[in-house]
DRENDO-218064 format. One line per 5 residues: number of its first residue (from 1); their letters; for each residue x, y, z of N, C-alpha, C. Coordinates in pm, whole numbers, plus 50000, padded with zeros to 5 digits. Layout:
residues N
NUM) a) X:Y:Z:X:Y:Z:X:Y:Z | ...
end
This chain:
residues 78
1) xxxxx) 49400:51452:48491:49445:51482:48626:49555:51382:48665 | 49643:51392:48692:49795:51365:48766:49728:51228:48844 | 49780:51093:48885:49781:51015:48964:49797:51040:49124 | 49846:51168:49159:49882:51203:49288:49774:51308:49306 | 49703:51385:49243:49603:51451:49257:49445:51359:49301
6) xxxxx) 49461:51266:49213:49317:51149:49206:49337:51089:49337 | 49507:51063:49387:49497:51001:49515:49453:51089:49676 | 49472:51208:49610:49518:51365:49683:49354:51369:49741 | 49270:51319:49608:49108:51376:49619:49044:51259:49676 | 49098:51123:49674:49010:51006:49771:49033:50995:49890
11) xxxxx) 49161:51064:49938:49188:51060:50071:49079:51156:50141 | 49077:51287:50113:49003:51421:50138:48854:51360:50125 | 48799:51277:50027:48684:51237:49995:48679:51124:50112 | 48768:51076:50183:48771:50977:50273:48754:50897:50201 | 48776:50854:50052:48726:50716:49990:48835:50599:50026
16) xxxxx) 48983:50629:50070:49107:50594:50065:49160:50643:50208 | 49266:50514:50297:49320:50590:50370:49431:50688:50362 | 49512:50793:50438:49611:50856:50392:49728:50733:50355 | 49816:50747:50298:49976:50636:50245:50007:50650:50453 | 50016:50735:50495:50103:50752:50620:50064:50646:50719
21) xxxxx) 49919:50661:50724:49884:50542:50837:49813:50418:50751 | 49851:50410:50631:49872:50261:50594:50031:50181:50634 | 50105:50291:50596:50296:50198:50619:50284:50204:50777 | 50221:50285:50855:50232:50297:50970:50154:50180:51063 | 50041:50157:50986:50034:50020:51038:50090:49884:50950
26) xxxxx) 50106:49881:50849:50205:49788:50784:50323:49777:50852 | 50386:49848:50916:50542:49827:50978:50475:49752:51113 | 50385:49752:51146:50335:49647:51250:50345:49531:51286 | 50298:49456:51142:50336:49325:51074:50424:49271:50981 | 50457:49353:50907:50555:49341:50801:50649:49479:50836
31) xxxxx) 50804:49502:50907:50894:49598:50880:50971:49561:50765 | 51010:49686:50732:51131:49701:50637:51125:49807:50574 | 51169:49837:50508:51248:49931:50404:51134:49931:50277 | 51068:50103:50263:50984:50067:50123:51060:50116:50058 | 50992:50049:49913:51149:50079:49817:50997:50113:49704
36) xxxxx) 50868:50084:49682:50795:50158:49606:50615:50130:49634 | 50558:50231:49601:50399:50219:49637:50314:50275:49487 | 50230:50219:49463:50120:50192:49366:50007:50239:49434 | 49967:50302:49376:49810:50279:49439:49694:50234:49260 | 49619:50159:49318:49582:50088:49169:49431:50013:49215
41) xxxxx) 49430:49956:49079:49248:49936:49071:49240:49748:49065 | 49248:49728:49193:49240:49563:49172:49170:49498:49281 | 49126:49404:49243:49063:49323:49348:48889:49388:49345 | 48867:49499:49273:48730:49533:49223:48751:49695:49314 | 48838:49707:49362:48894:49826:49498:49022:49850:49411
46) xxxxx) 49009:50010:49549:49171:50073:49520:49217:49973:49649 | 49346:49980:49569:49453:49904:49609:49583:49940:49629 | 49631:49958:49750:49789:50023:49768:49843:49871:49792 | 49948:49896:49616:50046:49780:49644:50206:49850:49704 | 50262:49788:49786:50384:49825:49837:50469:49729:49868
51) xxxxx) 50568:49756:49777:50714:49687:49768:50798:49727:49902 | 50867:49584:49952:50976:49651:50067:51061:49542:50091 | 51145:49564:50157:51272:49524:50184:51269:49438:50347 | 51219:49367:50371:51239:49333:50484:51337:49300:50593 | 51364:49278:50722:51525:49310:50791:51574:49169:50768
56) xxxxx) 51531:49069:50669:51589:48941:50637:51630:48949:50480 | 51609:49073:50426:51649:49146:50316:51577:49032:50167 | 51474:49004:50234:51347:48935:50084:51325:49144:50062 | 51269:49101:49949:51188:49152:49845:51039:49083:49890 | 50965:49160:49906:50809:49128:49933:50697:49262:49869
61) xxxxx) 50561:49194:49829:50460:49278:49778:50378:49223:49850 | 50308:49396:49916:50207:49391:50039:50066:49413:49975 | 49956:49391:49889:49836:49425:49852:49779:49464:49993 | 49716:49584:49999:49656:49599:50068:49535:49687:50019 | 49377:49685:50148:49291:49785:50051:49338:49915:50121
66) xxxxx) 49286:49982:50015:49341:50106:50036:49207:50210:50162 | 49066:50163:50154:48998:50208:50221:48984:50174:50331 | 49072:50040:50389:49035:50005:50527:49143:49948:50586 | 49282:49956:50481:49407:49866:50520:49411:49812:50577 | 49309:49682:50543:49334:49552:50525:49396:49485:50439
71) xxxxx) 49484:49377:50482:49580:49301:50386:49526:49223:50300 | 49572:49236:50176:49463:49132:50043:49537:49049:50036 | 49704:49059:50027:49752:48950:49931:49901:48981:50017 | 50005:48911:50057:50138:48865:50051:50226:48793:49995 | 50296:48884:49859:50374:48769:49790:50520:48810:49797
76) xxx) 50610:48750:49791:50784:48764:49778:50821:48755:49645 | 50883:48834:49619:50931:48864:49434:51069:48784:49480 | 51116:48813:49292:51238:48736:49293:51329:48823:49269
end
């Protein structure tokens, strides 16, 4: 099964929030520009990692969980 189907079926399963009102509250605290999203198996949880562009133009990675988008981790790439 496709990666977008498995994500398609935890949202519907409510296991995961939708992507929409995770960036939607991410642009809360962190704006900018997404430039890519993961959704992945870390921290022992799904995990939406999301790359973005911030209006001071860093490069930043947002870990967040994916079932309660809450923030896990904030790091700045190079």
């Amino acid at each position: 099964m496709p990666d977008y189907e498995l994500a398609l079926d935890a949202v519907q399963d409510g296991e995961i929030l939708p992507l929409a009102d995770i960036l939607a509250e991410l642009n809360k605290t962190h704006p900018g520009e997404v430039v890519e999203v993961e959704l992945e198996y870390d921290f022992g949880r799904r995990v939406y990692e999301i790359e973005l562009i911030t209006p001071e133009g860093l490069l930043i990675e947002v870990d967040l969980d994916a079932a309660t988008g809450k923030i896990l981790e904030v790091e700045e790439d190079d």
